[in-house]
N, C-alpha and C positions, 0 to 999 in steps of 0.2 A: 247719322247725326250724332254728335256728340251730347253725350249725360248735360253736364255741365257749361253752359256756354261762360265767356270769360270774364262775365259782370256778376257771374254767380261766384267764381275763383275765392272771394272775400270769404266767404260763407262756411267755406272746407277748409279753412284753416284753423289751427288749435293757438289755444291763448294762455294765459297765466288761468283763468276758471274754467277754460273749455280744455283741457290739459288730455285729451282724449288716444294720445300718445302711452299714457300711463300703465301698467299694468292692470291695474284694476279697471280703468275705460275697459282693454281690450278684454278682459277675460268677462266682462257683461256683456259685450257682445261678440263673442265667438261661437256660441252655442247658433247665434240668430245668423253670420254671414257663413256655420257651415253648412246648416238647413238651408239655406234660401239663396238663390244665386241673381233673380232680378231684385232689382231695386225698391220694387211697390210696396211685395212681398215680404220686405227685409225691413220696412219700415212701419208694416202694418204688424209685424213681429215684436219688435221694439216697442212701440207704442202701449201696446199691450202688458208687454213686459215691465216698461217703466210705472204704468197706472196700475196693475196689482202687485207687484213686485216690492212695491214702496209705501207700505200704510199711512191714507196722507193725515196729517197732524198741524195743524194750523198754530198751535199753542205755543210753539219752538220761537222765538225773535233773538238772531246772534247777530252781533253787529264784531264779527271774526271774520276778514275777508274767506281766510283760510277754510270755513268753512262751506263756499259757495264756490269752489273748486270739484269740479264732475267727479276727478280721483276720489276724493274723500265722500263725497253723497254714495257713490258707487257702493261702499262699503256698510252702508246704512240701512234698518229695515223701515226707516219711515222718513218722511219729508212733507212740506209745508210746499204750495205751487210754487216757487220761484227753485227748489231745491229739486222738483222733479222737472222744472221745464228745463233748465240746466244739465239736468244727466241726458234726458231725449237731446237734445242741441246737439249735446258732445258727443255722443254713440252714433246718431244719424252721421256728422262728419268722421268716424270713424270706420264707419261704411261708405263714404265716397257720396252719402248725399247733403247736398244743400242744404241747410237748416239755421235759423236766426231767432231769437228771443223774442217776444213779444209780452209787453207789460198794459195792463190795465186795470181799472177800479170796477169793484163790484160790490155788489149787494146780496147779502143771501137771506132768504125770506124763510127758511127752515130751519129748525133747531136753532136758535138766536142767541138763548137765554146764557149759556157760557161766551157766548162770543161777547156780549153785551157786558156780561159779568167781568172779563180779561179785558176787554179792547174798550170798553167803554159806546162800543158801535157795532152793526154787523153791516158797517162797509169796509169790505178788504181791499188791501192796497201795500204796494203793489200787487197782481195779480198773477202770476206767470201761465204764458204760453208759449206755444212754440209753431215757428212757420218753419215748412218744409218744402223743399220744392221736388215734385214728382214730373220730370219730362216736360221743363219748364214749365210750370204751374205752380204758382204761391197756394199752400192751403196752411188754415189754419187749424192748432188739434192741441185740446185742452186735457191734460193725461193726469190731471190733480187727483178724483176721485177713484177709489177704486172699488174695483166689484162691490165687496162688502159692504160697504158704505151705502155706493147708493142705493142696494139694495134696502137697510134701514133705512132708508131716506126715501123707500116710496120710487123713485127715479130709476128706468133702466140705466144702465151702465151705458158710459158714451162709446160709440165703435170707431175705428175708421178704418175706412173702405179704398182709401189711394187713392179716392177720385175728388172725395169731397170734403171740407170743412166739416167738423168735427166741435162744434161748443157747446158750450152747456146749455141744457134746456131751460125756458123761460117757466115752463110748469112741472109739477108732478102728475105723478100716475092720476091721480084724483081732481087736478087742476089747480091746484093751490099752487099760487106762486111760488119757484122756487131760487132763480139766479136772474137776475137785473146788471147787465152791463151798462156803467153808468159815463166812463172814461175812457177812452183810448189813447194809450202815451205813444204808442207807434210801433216799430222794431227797431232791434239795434244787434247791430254785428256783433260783439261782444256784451260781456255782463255789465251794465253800467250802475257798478257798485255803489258810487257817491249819489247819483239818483233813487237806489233802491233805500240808502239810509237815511238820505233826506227823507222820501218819503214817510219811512219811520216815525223818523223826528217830529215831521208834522202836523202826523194824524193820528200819532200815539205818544202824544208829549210825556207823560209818565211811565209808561213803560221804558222807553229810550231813555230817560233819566236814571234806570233802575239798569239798567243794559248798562250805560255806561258806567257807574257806579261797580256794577260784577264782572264785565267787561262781557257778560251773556247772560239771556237770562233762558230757565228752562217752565215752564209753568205747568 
């Protein structure tokens, strides 16, 4: 049986953001496709690699396509979810596996007070994920938070396992609410950048006034 059937073909291809051709794509995952030679294994590698690899940072809003190019995140030690779903995408198809974007809205019920302070909300939007497909199976695996983090946050660290869907949990260690998915935008085979700045635009009218103004803003 073949990896990849032909409706998957879309999926392995590299783009202007998934640019996974690049040097810096290949040299983050060479370490992962010389250890591991199945497919599962090479992604449960990666996964891993991308969520502590990358301290995530939600505070970052560039409306720079240039920076939502895998090449460039690659070279970075931190990223906000659409900047690490983007690096896992582009590395999975640089390994020969299936993988596609997934955007959605959420809520986070911990630590607010800066979110609420910067964004004016603690619902985030867009959200990044990433589907992956393991032996024709969609899963989906959210690689935003990383060890350390959740460990302040009370939250085991998310795992995945190759078999199964990987989100965020609805509570903490103690039960207090912690992530609320409230949207689902769908997937999409590439980065659908003029979506991801609309959304911006929308649901952080001020910031994005201030973005365009500095042409980025760093907070």
């Amino acid at each position: 049986m073949r990896y990849a059937d032909s409706g998957d073909m879309k999926y392995l291809e590299p783009s202007y953001f998934l640019d996974f051709e690049d040097p810096a794509v290949q040299d983050f995952v060479a370490g992962i496709r010389n250890l591991h030679k199945r497919k599962k294994e090479q992604a449960k590698a990666l996964y891993v690699k991308v969520r502590d690899g990358l301290r995530y940072n939600p505070y970052r809003i560039s409306l720079n396509k240039q920076d939502y190019r895998a090449s460039y995140i690659a070279t970075k030690a931190e990223g906000h979810c659409i900047e690490k779903a983007i690096l896992l995408v582009a590395g999975l198809r640089a390994l020969g596996i299936p993988a596609r974007l997934q955007l959605a809205k959420v809520k986070n019920h911990i630590g607010v007070e800066r979110l609420l302070e910067k964004f004016g909300t603690n619902e985030l939007t867009p959200h990044g994920m990433v589907n992956v497909n393991l032996h024709g199976k969609w899963l989906k695996v959210s690689p935003a938070f990383n060890q350390e983090l959740c460990l302040k946050c009370h939250v085991d660290p998310l795992d995945f396992d190759g078999e199964n869907d990987s989100v965020f949990q609805q509570y903490d260690r103690h039960g207090n609410a912690f992530m609320q998915y409230l949207e689902d935008y769908g997937s999409f085979e590439d980065v659908p950048i003029a979506f991801i700045f609309g959304n911006f635009r929308e649901h952080y009218p001020q910031l994005y006034r201030t973005c365009i103004e500095k042409n980025e803003i760093i907070l």
